[in-house]
C-alpha positions in Angstrom: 113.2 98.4 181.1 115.9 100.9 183.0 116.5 100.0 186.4 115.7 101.8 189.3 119.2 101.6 191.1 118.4 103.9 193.7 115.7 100.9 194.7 117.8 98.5 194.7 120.3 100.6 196.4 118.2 100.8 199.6 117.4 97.4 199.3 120.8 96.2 199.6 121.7 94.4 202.9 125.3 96.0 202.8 126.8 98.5 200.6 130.7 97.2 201.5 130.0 94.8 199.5 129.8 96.4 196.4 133.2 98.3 196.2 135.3 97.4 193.5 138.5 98.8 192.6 139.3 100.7 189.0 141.9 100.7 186.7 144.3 104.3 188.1 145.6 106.8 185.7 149.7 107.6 185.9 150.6 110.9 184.6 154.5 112.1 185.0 155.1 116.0 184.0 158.6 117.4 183.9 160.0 120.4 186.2 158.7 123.4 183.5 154.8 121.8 183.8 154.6 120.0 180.8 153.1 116.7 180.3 155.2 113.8 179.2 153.0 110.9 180.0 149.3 110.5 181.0 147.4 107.1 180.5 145.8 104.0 182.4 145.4 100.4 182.7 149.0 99.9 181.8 152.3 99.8 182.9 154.7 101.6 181.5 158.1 100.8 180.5 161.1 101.9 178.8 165.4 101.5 178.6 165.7 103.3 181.1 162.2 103.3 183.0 159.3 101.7 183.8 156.5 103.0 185.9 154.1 101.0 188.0 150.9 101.7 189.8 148.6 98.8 191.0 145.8 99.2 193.6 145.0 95.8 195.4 142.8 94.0 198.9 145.0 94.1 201.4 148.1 95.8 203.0 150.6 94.6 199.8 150.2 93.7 196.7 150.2 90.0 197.2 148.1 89.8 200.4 144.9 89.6 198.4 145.0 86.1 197.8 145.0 85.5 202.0 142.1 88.1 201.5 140.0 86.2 199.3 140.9 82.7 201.1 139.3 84.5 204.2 136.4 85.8 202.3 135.4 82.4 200.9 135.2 81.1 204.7 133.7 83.5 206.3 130.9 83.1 203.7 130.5 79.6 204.2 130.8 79.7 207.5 128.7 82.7 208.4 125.8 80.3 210.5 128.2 78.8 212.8 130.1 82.6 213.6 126.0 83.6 213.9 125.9 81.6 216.5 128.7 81.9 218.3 128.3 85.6 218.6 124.2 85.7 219.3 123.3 88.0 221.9 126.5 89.4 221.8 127.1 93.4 220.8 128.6 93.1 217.4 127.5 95.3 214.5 129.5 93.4 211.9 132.4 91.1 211.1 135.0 91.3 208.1 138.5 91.5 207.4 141.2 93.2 209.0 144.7 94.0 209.3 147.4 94.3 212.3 150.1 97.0 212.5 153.1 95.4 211.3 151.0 92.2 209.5 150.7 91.0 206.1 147.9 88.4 207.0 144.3 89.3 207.4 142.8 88.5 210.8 138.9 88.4 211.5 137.9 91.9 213.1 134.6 91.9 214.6 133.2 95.9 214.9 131.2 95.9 218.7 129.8 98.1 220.9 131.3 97.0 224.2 134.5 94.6 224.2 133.9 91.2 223.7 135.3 88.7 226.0 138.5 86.8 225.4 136.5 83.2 225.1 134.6 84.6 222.4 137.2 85.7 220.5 138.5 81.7 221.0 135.7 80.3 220.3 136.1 82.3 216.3 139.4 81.3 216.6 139.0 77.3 216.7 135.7 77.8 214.1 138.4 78.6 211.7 141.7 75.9 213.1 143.2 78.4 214.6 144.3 80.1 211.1 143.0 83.5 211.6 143.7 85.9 214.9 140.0 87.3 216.1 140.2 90.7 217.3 137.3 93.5 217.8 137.4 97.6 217.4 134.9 99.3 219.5 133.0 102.0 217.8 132.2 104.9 220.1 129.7 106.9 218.8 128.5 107.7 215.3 130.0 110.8 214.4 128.9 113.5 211.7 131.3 113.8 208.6 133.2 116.8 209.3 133.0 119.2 206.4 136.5 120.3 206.5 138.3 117.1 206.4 139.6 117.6 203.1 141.6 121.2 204.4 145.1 120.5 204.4 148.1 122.9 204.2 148.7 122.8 200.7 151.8 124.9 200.5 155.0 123.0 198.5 158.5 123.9 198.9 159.3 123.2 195.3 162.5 122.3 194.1 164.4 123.6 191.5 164.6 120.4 189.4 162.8 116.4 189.5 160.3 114.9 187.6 156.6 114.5 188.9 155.2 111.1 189.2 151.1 110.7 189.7 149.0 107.7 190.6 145.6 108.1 190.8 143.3 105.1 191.9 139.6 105.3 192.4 136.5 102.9 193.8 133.4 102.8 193.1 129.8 101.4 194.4 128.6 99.0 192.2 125.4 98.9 190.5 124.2 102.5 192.1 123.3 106.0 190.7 124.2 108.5 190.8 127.5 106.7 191.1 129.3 106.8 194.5 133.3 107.1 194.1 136.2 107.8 196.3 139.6 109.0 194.7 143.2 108.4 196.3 145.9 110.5 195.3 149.9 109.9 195.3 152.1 112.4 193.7 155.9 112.8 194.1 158.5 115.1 193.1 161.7 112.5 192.8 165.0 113.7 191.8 168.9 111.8 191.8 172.2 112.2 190.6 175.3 110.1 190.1 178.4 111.8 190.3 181.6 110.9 188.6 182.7 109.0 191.9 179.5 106.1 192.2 177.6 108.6 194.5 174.1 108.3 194.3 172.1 111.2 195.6 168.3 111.3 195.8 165.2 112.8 197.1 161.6 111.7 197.0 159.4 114.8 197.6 155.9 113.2 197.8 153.6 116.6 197.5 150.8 114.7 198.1 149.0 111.6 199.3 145.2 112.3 199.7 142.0 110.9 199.8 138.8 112.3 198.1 135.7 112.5 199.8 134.2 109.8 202.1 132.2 107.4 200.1 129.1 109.0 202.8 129.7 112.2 201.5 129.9 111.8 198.0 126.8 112.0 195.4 124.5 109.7 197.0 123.5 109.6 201.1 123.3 105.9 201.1 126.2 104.8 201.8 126.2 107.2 205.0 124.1 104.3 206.5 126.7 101.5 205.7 130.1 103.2 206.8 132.3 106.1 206.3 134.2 105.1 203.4 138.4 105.0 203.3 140.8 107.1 205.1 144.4 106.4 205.5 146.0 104.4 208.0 149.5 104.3 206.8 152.1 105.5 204.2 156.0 103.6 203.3 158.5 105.3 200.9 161.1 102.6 199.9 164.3 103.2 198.2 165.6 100.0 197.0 168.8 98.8 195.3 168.6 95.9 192.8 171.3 93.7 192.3 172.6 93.2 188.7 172.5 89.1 189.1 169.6 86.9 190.8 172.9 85.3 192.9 173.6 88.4 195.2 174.0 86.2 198.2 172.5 88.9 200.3 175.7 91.3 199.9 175.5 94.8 200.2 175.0 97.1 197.1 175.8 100.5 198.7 177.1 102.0 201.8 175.1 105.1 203.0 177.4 108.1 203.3 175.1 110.6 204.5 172.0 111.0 206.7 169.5 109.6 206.1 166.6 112.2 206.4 163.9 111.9 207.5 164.9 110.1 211.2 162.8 109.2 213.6 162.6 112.0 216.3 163.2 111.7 220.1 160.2 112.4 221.7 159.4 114.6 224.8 159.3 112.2 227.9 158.5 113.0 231.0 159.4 110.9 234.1 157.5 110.6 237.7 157.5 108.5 240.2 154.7 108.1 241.8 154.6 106.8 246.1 151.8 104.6 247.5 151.4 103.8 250.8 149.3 101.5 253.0 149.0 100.8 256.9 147.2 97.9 258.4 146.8 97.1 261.9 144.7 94.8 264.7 143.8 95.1 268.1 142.9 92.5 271.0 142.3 93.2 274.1 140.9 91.1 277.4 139.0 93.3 280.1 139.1 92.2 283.6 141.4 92.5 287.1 144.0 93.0 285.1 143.4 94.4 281.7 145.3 93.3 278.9 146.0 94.3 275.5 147.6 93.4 272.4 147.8 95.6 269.1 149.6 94.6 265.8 150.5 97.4 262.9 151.9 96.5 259.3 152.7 98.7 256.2 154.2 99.0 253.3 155.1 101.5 250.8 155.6 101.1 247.0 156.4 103.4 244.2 155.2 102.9 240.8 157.2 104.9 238.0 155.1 106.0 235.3 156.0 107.5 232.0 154.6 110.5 229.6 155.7 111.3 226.3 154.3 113.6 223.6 154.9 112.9 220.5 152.8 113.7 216.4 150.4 112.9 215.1 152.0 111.2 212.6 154.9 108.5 213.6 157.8 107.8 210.9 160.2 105.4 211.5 163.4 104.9 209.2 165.1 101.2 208.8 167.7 100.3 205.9 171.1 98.7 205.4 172.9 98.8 202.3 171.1 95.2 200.4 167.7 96.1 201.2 167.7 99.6 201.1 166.0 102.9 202.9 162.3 102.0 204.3 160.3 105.8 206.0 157.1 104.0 207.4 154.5 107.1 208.5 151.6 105.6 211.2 149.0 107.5 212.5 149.2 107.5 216.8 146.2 109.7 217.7 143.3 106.8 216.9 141.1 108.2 220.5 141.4 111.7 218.8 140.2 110.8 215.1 137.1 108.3 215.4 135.9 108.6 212.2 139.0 109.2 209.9 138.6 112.6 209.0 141.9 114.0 209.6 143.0 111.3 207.7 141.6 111.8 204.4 145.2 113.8 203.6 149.0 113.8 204.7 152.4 114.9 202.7 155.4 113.2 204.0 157.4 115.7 202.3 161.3 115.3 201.8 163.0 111.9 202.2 166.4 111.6 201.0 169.8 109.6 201.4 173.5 109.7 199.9 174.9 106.2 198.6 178.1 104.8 197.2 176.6 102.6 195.3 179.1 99.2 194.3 179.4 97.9 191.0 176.5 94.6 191.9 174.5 97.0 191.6 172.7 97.5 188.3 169.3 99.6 189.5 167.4 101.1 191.8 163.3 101.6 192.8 161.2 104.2 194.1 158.1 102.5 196.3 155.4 104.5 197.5 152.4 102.8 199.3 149.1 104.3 200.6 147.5 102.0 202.4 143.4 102.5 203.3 141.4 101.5 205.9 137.5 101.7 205.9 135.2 102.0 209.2 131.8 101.0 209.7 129.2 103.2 211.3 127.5 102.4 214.3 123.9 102.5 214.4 122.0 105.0 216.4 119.4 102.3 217.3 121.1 98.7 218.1 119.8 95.9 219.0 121.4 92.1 219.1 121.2 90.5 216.2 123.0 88.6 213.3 125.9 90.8 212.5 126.4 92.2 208.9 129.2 90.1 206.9 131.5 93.0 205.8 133.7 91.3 202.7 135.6 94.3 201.6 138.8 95.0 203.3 141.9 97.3 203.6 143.2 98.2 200.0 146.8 99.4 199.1 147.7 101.8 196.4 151.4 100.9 195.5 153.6 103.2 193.0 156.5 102.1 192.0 159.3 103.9 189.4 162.1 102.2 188.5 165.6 103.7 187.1 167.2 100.6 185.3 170.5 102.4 183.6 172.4 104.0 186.6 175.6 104.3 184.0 173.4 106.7 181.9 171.0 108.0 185.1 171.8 111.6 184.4 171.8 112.2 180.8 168.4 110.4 180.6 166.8 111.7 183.2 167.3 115.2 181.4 165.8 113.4 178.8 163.1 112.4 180.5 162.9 116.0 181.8 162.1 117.7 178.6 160.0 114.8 177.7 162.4 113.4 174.7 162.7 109.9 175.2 158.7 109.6 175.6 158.4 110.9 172.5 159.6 108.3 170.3 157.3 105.5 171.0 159.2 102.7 169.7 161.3 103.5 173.0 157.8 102.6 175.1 156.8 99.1 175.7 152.8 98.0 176.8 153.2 95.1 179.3 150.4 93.0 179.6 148.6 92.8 183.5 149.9 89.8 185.5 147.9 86.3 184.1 148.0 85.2 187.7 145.6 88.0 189.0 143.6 87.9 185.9 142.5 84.4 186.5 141.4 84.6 190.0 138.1 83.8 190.9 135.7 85.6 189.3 133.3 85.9 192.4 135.5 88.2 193.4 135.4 90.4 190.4 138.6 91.8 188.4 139.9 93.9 186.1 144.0 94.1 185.3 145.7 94.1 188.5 142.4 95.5 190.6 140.4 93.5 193.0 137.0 94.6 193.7 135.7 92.9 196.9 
């Protein structure tokens, strides 16, 4: 007997729930357009290459397993957080992440702040383990139809291969199935010269979200939440040293500028004066009248400070062991409620020059979209037990690796004209990681994908 998904569909206490992540497709084309390599589930490797792409819970890829430590308690210990938060204004508690945090903290979604002793009191449930924090949701606001319009124009250049990753989730158990895609594709191009110079550029063209999971095939999930929008892109150029001893020493020394930098903003200075006068008066009426007044004052000035800045913030770090690190963060949160003008952003152009030393045997390409998903707030709310939201942030991490730098040139015009793909004996199959494979089942797997 078929069954009637769409039924169970609306029967289902929380539609979160039933993400899970899927095995992304990596395709790499060369500068004329051609296609060199287009497959998934795998990771692929070579001499001189390997390619990597791996979409996971959590901010990195290893931050899952905090993730699914969280999960288990807050299952088992979802009467006792009912209770501390009854008759308070929360729509739903789950997982989150902190800027500049690798562990997951316990995000409570409200309609009005919660106060600081009930943020505690979650605190000591779980030993003081997990940070409680809560995001207000202001108003429920319509999906905006044009949230996928971006400026699309490329300043292509002359030569670099294109890398692709392509991850996708999808609503279990529902039909017509409801899917979001996320995009990363780069341009990436280097050069050694005859003097150990290293020059490279990582054009990523395009890092992009599909549709909101509420605006895909089926209105159901419009109910539940938005769907996944991103909250933050890093591009990573790393060294690797040739031996596991490298004693922290430096692989390169960075000869040019670094681009891009972070900016100086526009700041404007004022300083603002505030002034107060008090005063008393006495006085005695009789013969001889007498009278007695008292004045104080002060003044104090309070400097403020205005600055304008993007909407997009990148900041550059690096040194010559660990590497160059562009982090992109969105700043205007007040100005973007619902995510949609951040369902797409290109980074563009980031580049460096290195002399590169002889510890150094290779050198990697990170890229990491990482996603964050929003809750809706219901038009009608009244107090009661919040909805236990289990899914969490997910990060889509893309990583190419050039492991012969003595050779980088020739094979990378190789890899250009697709040669060195097309002997497959040159292409090894590596198996997913054993470690991720034989996680818990209850939060269900496939390769090096989490669904939650």
């Amino acid at each position: 007997m078929e069954k009637k998904t769409s039924e169970t569909a609306k029967d289902d206490d929380n539609l979160f729930n039933c993400i899970q992540l899927n095995n992304p497709t990596v395709h790499i084309s060369s500068s004329d357009k051609s296609n060199i390599w287009n497959d998934t589930n795998y990771e692929i490797m070579s001499d001189f290459i390997s390619v990597k792409s791996t979409v996971t819970s959590g901010i990195t890829p290893t931050s899952y397993i905090e993730v699914k430590k969280l999960q288990k308690l807050l299952i088992s210990r979802k009467d006792d957080i009912d209770h501390i938060l009854e008759s308070q204004p929360v729509y739903a508690i789950g997982i989150d992440f902190q800027k500049d945090s690798t562990r997951p903290c316990i995000a409570c979604w409200v309609d009005r702040p919660l106060g600081i002793h009930i943020l505690e009191c979650l605190e000591t449930l779980f030993e003081e383990q997990y940070e409680a924090i809560y995001q207000v949701i202001l108003e429920d606001i319509e999906d905006n139809n044009d949230q996928n319009l971006n400026n699309n124009k490329k300043d292509i250049i002359a030569n670099g291969i294109i890398f692709s990753s392509e991850a996708i989730v999808t609503v279990d158990s529902v039909e017509p199935v409801i899917f979001q895609k996320f995009t990363i594709t780069a341009r990436i191009w280097a050069e050694i010269t005859s003097s150990n110079i290293l020059e490279f550029e990582v054009d990523v063209l395009d890092c992009k979200t599909g549709n909101m999971l509420s605006r895909t095939n089926s209105p159901l999930f419009k109910k539940h939440g938005y769907g996944y929008f991103i909250d933050s892109i890093e591009v990573c150029v790393s060294p690797i040293a040739r031996t596991s001893n490298n004693n922290m020493k430096s692989l390169f020394t960075t000869i040019g500028a670094a681009f891009p930098q972070k900016l100086n903003r526009n700041v404007e200075l004022s300083t603002i004066r505030e002034s107060n006068v008090g005063g008393q008066f006495n006085g005695e009426f009789g013969i001889v009248p007498k009278i007695v007044a008292q004045a104080n004052g002060n003044v104090k000035y309070v400097d403020s400070v205005k600055s304008i800045s993007d909407e997009w913030d990148v900041n550059h770090c690096g040194c010559g062991t660990t590497g160059d690190l562009w982090s992109h963060h969105y700043t205007a949160h007040e100005l973007d409620k619902d995510g949609s003008r951040r369902t797409s952003y290109s980074p563009r152009k980031h580049s460096n020059t290195w002399r590169i030393w002889e510890e150094m045997g290779e050198f990697r390409i990170t890229i990491t979209q990482v996603l964050r998903y929003k809750p809706v707030k219901q038009k009608f709310f009244v107090f009661s037990r919040p909805k236990l939201i289990l899914c969490t942030m997910i990060s889509h991490n893309f990583e190419i690796t050039f492991k012969d730098l003595e050779n980088l040139n020739t094979k990378l015009a190789k890899l250009d004209n697709g040669e060195i793909y097309r002997n497959k004996n040159d292409i090894n199959i590596k198996n997913p990681d054993p470690i991720i494979q034989n996680l818990d089942e209850s939060i269900k797997m496939k390769h090096s994908f989490v669904k939650v």
